[in-house]
LUMTOR-374893 format. One line per 10 residues: their letters; for each residue x, y, z of N, C-alpha, C. Coordinates in nm, 3 decimals, decimal comma. Example, Ala and Ser with C-alpha at 12.3 -4.5 7.8 and 13.67 -1.06 7.14 Angstrom:
! LUMTOR-374893
as	1,319:-0,569:0,780:1,230:-0,450:0,780:1,320:-0,330:0,780  1,285:-0,225:0,708:1,367:-0,106:0,714:1,290:0,003:0,787
//
This chain:
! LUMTOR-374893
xxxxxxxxxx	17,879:16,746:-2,325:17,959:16,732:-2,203:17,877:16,658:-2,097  17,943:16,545:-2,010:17,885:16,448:-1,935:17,873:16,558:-1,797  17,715:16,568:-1,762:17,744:16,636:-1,621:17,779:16,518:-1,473  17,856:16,549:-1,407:17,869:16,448:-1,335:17,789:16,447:-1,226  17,758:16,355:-1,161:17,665:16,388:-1,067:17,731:16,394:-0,887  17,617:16,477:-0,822:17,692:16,550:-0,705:17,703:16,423:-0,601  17,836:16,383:-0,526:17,863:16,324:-0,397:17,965:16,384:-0,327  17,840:16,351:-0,146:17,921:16,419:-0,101:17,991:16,332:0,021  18,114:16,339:0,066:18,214:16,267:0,114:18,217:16,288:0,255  18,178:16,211:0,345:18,189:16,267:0,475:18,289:16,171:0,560
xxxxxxxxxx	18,429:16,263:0,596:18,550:16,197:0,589:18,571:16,196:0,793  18,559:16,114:0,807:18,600:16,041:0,913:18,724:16,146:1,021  18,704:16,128:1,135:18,842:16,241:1,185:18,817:16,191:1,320  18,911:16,145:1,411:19,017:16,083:1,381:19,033:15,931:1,247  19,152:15,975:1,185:19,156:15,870:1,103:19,285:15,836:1,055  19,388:15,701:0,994:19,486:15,683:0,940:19,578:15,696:1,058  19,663:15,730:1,017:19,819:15,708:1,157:19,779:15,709:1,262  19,811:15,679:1,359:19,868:15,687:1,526:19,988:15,651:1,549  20,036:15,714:1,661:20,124:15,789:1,755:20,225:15,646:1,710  20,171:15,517:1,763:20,257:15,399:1,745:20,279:15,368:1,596
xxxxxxxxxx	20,212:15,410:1,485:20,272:15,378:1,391:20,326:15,456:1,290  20,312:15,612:1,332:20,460:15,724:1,333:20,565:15,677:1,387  20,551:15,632:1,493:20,708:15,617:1,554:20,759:15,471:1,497  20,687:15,396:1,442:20,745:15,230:1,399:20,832:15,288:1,273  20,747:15,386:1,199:20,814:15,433:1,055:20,862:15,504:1,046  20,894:15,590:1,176:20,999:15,651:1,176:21,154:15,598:1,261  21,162:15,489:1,340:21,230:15,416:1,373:21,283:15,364:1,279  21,217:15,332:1,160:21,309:15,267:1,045:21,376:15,365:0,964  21,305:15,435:0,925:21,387:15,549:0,847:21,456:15,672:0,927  21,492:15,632:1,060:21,581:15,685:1,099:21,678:15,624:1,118
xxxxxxxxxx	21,657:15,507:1,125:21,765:15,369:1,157:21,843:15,381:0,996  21,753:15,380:0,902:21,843:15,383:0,808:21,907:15,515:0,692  21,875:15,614:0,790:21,936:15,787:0,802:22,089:15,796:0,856  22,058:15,703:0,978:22,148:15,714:1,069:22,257:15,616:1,003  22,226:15,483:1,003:22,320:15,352:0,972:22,352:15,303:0,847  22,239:15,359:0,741:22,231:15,354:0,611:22,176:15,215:0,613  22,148:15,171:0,463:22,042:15,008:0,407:22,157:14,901:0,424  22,171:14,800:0,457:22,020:14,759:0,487:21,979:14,772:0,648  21,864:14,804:0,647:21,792:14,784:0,767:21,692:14,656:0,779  21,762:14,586:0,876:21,629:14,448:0,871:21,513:14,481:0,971
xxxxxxxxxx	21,410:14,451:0,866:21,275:14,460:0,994:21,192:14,310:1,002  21,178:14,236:1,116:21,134:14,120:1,147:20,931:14,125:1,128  20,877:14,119:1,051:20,750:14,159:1,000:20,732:14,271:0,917  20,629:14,218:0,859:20,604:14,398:0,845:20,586:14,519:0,963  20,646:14,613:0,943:20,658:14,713:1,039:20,533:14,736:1,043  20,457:14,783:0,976:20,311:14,763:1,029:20,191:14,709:0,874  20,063:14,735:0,955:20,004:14,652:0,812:19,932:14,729:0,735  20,067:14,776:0,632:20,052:14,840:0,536:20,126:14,821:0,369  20,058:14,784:0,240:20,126:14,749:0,193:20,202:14,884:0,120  20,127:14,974:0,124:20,220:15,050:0,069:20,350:15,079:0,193
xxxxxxxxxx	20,296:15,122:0,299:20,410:15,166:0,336:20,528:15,105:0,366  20,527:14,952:0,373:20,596:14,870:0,338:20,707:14,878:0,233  20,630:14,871:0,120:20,724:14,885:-0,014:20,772:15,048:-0,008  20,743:15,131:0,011:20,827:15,228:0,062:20,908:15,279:0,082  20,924:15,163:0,191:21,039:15,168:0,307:21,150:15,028:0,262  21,076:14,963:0,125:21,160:14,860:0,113:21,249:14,904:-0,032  21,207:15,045:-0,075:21,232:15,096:-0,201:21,367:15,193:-0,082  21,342:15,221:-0,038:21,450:15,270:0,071:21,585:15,209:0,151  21,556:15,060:0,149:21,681:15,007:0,210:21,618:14,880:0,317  21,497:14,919:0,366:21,489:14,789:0,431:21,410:14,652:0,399
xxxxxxxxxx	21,485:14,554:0,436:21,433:14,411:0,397:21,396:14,361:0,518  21,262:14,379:0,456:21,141:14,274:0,538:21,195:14,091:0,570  21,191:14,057:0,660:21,184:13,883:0,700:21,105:13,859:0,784  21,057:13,711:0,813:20,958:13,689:0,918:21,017:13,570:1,004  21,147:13,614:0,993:21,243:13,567:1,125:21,354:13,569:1,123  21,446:13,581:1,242:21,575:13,628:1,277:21,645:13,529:1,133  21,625:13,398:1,178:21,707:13,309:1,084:21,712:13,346:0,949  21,645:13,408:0,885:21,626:13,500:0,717:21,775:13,610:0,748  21,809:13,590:0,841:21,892:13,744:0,880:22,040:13,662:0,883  22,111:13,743:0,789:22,307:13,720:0,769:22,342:13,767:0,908
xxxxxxxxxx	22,478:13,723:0,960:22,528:13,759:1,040:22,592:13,905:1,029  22,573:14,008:1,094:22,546:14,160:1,010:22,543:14,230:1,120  22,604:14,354:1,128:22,571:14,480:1,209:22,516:14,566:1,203  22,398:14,535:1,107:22,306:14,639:1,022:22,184:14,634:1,166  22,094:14,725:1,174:22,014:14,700:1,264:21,867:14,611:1,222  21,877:14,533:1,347:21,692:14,453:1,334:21,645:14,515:1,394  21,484:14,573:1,340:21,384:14,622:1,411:21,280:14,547:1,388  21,196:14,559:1,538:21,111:14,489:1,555:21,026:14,543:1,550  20,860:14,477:1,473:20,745:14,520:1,462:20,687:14,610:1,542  20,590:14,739:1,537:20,548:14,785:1,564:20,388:14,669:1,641
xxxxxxxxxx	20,366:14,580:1,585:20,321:14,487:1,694:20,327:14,401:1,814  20,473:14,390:1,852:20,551:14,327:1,950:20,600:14,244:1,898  20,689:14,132:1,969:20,746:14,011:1,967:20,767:13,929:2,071  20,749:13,785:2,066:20,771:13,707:2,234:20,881:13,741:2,241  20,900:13,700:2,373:21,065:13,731:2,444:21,132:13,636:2,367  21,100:13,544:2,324:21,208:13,477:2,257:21,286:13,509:2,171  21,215:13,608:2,057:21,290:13,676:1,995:21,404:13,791:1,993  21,363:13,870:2,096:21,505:13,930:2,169:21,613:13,861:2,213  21,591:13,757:2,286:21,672:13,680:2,327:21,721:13,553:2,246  21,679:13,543:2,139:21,763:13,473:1,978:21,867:13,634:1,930
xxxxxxxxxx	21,816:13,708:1,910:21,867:13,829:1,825:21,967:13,887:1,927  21,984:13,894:2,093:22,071:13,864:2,161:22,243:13,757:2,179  22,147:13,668:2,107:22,234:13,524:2,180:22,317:13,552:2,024  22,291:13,627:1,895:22,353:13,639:1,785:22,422:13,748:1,752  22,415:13,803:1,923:22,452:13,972:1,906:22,440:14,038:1,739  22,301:14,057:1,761:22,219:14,101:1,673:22,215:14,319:1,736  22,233:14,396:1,659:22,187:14,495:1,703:22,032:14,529:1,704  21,961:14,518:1,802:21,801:14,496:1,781:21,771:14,678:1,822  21,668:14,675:1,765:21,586:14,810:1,796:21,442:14,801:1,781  21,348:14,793:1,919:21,238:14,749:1,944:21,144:14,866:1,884
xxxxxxxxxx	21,074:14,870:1,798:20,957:14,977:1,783:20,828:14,943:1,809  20,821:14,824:1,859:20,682:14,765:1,971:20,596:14,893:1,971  20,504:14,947:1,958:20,414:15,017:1,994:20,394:15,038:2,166  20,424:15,152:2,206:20,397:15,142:2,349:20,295:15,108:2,435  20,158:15,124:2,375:20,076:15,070:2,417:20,022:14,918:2,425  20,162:14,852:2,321:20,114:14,740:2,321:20,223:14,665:2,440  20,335:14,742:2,430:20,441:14,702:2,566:20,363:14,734:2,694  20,319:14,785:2,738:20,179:14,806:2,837:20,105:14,695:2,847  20,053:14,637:2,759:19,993:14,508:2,771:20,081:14,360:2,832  20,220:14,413:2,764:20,296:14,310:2,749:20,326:14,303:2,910
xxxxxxxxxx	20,299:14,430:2,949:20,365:14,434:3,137:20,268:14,419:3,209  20,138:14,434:3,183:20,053:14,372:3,240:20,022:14,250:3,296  20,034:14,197:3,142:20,029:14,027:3,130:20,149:13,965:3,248  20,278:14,019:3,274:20,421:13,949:3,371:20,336:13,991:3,497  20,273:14,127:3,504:20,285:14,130:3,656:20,149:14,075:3,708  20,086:13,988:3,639:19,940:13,961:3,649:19,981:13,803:3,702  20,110:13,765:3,599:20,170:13,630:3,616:20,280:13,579:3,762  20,294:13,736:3,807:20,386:13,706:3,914:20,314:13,733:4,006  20,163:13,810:4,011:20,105:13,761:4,172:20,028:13,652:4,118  20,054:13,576:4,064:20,020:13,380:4,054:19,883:13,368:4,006
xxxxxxxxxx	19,835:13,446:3,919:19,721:13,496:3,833:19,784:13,408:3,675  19,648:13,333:3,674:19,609:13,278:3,515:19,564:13,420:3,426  19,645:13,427:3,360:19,549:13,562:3,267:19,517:13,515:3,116  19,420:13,558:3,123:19,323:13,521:2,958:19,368:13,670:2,899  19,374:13,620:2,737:19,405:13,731:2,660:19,288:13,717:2,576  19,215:13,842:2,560:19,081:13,847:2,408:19,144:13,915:2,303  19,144:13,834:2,196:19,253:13,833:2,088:19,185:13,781:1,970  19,267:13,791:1,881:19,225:13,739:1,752:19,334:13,606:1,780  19,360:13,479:1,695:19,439:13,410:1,702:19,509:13,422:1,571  19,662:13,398:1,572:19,722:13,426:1,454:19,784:13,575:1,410
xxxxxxxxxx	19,719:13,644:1,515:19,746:13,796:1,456:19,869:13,857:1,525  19,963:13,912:1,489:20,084:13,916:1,501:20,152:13,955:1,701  20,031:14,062:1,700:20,036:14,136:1,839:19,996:13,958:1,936  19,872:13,928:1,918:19,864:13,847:1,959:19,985:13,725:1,989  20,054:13,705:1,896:20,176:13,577:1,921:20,256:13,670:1,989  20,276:13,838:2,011:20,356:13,869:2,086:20,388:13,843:2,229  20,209:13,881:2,246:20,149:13,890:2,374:20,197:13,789:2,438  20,143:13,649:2,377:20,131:13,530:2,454:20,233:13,479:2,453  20,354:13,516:2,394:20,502:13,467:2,390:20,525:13,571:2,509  20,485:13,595:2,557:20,561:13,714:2,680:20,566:13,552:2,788
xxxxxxxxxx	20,452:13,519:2,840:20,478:13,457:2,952:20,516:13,263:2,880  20,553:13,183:3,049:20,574:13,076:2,969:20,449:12,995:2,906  20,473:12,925:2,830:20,346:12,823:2,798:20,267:12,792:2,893  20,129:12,737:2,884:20,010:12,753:2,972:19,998:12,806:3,022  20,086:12,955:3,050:20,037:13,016:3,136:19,898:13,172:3,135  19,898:13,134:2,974:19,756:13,238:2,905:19,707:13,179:2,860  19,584:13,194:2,808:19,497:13,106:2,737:19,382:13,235:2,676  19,420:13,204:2,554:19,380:13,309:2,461:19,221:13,291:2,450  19,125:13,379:2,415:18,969:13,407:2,374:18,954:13,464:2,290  18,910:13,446:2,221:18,855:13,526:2,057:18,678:13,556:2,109
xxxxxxxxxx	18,586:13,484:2,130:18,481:13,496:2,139:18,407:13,495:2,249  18,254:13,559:2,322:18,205:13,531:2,416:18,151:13,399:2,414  18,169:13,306:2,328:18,106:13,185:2,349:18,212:13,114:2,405  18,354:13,169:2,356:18,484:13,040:2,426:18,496:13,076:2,563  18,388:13,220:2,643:18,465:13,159:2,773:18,366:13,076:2,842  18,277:13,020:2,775:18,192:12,911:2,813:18,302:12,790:2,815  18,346:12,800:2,738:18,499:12,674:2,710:18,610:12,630:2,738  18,656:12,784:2,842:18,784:12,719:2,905:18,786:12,690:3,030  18,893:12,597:3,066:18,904:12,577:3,217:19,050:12,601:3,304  19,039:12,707:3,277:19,150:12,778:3,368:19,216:12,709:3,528
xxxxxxxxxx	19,302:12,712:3,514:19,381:12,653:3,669:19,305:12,648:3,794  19,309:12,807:3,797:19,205:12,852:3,955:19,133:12,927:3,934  19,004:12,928:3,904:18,907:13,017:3,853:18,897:13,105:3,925  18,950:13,098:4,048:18,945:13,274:4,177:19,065:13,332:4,170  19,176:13,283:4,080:19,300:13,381:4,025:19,309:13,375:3,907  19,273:13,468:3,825:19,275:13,503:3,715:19,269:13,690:3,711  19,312:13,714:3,556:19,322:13,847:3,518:19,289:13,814:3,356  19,277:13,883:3,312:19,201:13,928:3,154:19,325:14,064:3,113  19,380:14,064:2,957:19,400:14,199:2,892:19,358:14,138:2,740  19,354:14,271:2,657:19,327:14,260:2,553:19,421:14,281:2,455
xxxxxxxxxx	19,408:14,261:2,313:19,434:14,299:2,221:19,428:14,462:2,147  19,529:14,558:2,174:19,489:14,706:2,126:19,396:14,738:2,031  19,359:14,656:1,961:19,301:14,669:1,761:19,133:14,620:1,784  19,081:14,566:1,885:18,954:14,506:1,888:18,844:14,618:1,860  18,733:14,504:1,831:18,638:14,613:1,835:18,598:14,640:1,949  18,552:14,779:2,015:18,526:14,794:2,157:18,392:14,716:2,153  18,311:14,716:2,070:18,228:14,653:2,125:18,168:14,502:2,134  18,273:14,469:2,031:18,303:14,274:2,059:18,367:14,265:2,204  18,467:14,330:2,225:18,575:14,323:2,348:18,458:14,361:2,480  18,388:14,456:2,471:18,323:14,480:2,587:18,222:14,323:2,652
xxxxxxxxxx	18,160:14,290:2,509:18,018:14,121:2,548:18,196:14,018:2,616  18,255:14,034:2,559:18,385:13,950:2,622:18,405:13,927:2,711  18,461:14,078:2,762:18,494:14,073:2,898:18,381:14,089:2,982  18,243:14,073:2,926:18,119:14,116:3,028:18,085:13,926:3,052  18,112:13,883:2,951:18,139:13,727:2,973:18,211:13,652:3,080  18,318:13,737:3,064:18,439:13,682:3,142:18,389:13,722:3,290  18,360:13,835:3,300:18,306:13,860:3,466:18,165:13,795:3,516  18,106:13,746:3,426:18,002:13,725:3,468:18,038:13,563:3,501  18,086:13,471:3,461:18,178:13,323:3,505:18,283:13,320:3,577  18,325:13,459:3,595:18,441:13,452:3,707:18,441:13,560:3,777
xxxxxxxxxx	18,384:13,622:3,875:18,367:13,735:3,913:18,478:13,789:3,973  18,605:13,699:4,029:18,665:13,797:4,140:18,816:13,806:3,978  18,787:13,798:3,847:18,907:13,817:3,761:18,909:13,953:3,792  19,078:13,975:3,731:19,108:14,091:3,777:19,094:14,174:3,602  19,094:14,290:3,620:19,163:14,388:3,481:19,255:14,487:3,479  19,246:14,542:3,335:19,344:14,662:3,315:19,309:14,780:3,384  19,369:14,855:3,475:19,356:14,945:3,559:19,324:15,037:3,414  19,359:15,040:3,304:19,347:15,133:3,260:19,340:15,059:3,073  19,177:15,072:2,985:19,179:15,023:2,893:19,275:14,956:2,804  19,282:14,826:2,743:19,365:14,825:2,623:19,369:14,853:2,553
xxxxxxxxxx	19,210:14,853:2,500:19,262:14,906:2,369:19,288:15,018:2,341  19,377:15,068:2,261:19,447:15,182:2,224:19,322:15,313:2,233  19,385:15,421:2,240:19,310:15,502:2,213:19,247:15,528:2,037  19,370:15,505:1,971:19,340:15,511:1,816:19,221:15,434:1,798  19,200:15,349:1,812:19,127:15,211:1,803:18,985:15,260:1,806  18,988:15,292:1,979:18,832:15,358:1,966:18,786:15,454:1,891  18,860:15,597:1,925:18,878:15,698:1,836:18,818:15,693:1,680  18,901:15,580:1,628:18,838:15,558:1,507:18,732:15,490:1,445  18,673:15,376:1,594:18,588:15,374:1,564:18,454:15,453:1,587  18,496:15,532:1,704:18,341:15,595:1,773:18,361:15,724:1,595
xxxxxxxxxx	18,398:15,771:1,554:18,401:15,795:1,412:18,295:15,722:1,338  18,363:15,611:1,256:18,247:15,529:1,164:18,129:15,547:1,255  18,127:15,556:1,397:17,941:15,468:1,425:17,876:15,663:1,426  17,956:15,743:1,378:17,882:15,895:1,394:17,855:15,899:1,257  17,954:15,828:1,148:17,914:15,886:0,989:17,855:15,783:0,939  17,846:15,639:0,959:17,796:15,540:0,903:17,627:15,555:0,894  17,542:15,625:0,995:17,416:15,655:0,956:17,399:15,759:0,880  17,455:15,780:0,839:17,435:15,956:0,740:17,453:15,872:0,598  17,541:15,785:0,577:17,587:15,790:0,446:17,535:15,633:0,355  17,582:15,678:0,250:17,484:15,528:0,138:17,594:15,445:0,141
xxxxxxxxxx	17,732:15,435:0,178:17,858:15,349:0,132:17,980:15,390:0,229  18,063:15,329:0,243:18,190:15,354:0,366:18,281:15,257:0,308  18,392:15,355:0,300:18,508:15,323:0,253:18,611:15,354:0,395  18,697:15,183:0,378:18,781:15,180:0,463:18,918:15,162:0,427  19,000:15,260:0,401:19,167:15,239:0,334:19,243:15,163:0,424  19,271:15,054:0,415:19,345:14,980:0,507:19,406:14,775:0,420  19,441:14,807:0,473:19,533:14,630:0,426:19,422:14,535:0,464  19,426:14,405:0,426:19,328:14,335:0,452:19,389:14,238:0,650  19,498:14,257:0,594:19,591:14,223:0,708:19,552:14,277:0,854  19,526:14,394:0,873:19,517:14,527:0,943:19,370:14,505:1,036
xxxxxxxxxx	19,443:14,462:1,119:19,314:14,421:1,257:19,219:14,530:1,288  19,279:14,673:1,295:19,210:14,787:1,309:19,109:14,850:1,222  19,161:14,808:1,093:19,083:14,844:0,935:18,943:14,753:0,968  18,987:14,629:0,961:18,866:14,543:0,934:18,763:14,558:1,043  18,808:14,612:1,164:18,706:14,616:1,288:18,623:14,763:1,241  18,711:14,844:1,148:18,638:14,998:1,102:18,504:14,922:1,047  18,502:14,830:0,948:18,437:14,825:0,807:18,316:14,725:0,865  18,372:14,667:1,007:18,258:14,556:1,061:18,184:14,655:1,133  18,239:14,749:1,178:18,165:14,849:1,290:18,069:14,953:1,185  18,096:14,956:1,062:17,989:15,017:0,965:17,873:14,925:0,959
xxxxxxxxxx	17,924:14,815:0,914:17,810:14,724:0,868:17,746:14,719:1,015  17,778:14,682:1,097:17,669:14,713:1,233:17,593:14,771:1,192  17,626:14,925:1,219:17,558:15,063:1,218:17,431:15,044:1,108  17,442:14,965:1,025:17,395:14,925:0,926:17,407:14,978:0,793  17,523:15,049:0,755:17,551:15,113:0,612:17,558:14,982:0,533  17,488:14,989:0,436:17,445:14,863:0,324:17,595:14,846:0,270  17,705:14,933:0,239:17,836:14,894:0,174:17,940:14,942:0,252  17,998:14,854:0,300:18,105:14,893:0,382:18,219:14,799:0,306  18,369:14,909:0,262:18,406:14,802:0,172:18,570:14,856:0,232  18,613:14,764:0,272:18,783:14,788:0,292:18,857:14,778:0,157
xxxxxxxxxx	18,937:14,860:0,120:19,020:14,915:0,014:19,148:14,955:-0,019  19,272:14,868:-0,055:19,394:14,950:-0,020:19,409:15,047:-0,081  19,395:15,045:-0,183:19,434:15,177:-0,294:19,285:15,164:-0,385  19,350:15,316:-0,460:19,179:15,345:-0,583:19,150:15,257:-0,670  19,284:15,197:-0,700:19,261:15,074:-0,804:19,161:14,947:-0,790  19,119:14,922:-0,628:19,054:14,858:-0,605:18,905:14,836:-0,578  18,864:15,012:-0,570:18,702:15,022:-0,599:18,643:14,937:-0,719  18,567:14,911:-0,629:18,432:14,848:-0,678:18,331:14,914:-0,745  18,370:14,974:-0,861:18,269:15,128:-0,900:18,124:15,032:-0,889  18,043:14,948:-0,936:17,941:14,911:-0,913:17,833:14,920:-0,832
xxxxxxxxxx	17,934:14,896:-0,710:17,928:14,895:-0,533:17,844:15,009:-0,525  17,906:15,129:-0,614:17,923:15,241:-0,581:17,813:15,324:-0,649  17,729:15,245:-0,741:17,648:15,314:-0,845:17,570:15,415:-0,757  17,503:15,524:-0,783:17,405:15,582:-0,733:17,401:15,623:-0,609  17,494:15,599:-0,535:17,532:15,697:-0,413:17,521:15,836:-0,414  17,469:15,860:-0,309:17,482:16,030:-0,288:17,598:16,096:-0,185  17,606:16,028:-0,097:17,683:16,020:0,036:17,783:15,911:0,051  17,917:15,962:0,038:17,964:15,862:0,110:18,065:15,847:0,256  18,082:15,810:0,316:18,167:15,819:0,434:18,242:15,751:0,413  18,413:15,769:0,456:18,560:15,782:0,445:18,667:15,768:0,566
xxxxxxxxxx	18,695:15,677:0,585:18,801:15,682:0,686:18,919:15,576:0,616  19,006:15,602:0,701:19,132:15,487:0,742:19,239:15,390:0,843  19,226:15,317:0,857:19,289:15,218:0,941:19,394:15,308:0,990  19,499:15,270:1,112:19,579:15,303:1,222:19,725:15,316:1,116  19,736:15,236:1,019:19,854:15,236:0,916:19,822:15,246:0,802  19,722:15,331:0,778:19,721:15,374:0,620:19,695:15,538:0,609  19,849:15,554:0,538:19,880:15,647:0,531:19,774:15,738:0,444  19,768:15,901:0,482:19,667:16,005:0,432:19,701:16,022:0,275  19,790:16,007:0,221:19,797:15,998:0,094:19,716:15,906:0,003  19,679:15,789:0,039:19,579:15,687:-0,002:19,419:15,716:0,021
xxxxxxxxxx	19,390:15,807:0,128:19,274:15,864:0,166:19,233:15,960:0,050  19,366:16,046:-0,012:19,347:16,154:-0,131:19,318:16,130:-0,231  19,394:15,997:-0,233:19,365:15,930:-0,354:19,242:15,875:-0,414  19,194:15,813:-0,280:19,043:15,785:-0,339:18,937:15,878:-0,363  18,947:16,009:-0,298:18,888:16,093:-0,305:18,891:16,157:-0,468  19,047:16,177:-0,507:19,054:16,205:-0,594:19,012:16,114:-0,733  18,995:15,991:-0,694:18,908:15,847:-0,758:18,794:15,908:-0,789  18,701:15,920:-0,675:18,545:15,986:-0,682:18,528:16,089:-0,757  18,625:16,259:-0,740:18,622:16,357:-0,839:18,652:16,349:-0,942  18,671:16,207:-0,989:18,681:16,221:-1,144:18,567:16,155:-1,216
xxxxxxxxxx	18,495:16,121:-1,113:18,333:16,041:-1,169:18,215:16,097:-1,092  18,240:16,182:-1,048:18,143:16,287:-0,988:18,137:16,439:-0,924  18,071:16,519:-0,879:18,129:16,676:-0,836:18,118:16,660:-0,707  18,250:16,680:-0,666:18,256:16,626:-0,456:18,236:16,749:-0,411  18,141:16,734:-0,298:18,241:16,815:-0,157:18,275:16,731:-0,031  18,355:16,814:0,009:18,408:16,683:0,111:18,363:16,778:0,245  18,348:16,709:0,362:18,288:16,767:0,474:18,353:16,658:0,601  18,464:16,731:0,659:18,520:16,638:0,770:18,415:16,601:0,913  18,373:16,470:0,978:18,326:16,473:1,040:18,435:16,422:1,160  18,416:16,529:1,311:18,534:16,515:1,395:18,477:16,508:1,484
xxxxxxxxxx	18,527:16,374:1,586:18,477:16,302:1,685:18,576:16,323:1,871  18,717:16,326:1,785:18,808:16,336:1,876:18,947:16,427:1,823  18,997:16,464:1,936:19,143:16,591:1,862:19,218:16,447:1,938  19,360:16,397:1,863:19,444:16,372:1,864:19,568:16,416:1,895  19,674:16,360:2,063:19,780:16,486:2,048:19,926:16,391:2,083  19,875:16,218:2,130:19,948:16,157:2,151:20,122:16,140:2,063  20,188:16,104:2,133:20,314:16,143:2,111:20,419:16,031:2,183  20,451:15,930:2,093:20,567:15,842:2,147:20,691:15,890:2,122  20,843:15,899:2,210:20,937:15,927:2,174:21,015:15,823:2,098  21,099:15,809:2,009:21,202:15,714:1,941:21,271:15,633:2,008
xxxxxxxxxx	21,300:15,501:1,986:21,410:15,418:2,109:21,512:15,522:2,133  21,546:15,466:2,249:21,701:15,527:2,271:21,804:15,510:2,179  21,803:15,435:2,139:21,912:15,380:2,019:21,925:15,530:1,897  21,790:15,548:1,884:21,812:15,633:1,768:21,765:15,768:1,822  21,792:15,805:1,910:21,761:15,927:2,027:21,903:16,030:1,970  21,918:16,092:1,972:22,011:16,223:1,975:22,171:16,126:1,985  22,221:16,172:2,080:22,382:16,098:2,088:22,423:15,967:2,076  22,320:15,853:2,143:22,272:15,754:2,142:22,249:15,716:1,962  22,205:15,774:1,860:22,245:15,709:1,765:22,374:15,770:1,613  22,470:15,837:1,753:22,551:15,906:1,686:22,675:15,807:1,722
//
């Protein structure tokens, strides 16, 4: 009989869901409780592939724009990442029944950004480019009127309208501590910019990361369950490798370990991205106990109690 040898798992806490992407997935599968399939959702509802297929084994069909969409009274919901205004107002002009599951914290940003634009403020967004929240963001106001940053070297690079009116918000998903040299950039070339009275990035965000940077020195390897897609995942697995854990490996499912990676570990540390569901967390675990004798040992950084309510649409009478 093969004895297996002992690892032990030190699992990340806070980790996997938040508040905004309970309520994105449950906006859909109440939408289609309530209205029955199909339910159209304009992106993926969030970036997850399982939970995706899921929810698409359930009734709703994914598109990545209104025009993919029949003329229909079925409901469109919108990403749990946002959308420019344009898109409400296409899905409007088609009397479309829309149902926004925007993440609230990222509609926060989105109101930032208007009222930053209506006291006659240039506002810079620190963003990834391409990433979904991001095209939301910057579709909020009209053209030129943001000018996006990814790096502390681009704000060596831009040249903003009036460099003594400006404002800065961020992207919810960053790493806090890329976002912090950013905006320490940004103030230090423009001193009188304005900010967010009150952080962007999400609470999940940090949460999960001030996590990895408590277990990533303890352990030989760090596993991150998350989509490759998943802005929040990949900032987990960069914020290990900081810390300096030699394997930091993002992973959607068990099928995708790297047993190699993995040879000779004693320790490993465990978390998951903002949309990857705790069932995929079990799974890998349950991956490991079949090639070694676990114990698992939760390491907890922050209690979690946040709580978004459902659109109105699918609220009590409102979606009766």
């Amino acid at each position: 009989m093969t004895v297996k040898p002992p690892l032990d798992i030190l699992l990340c806490s806070p980790r996997g869901f938040c508040a905004g992407v309970v309520r994105a997935i449950d906006v859909v599968e109440k939408a289609l409780a309530t209205y029955g399939p199909p339910v159209y959702v304009r992106h993926e509802i969030v970036h997850n592939k399982y939970v995706v297929e899921s929810l698409r084994r359930k009734g709703a069909v994914f598109v990545d724009e209104l025009s993919e969409i029949p003329a229909t009274d079925a409901p469109v919901v919108f990403s749990a990442h946002g959308v420019p205004r344009a898109v409400p107002a296409e899905a409007a002009g088609r009397r479309l029944f829309a149902i926004d599951a925007t993440c609230p914290l990222v509609t926060k940003v989105h109101r930032e950004a208007e009222v930053h634009r209506k006291r006659g403020r240039h506002v810079i967004l620190v963003g990834h480019a391409g990433h979904p929240e991001v095209i939301g963001t910057m579709g909020q106001l009209p053209r030129g009127a943001i000018t996006l940053v990814e790096t502390a070297d681009d704000v060596g690079r831009i040249a903003p309208p009036d460099p003594t009116s400006l404002a800065y918000v961020t992207q919810t998903t960053l790493s806090v501590d890329d976002a912090r040299q950013i905006v320490e950039a940004l103030q230090a070339r423009f001193p009188a910019i304005v900010g967010p009275q009150r952080e962007d990035i999400c609470y999940a965000t940090t949460n999960r990361q001030e996590a990895v940077k408590r277990v990533a020195p303890l352990v030989d390897a760090m596993i991150v369950v998350g989509s490759p897609n998943s802005s929040n995942s990949q900032r987990l697995r960069e914020v290990a490798e900081r810390i300096g854990c030699r394997t930091a490996r993002l992973v959607q499912r068990a099928a995708e370990i790297d047993w190699p990676a993995f040879e000779r570990i004693r320790r490993l540390g465990l978390t998951a991205g903002a949309s990857a569901p705790e069932l995929l967390v079990e799974e890998i675990i349950d991956a490991f106990a079949a090639r070694y004798t676990v114990t698992v040992e939760t390491v907890s950084t922050a209690d979690e109690s946040m709580f978004f309510p459902l659109p109105r649409e699918l609220r009590g009478e409102a979606a009766e």
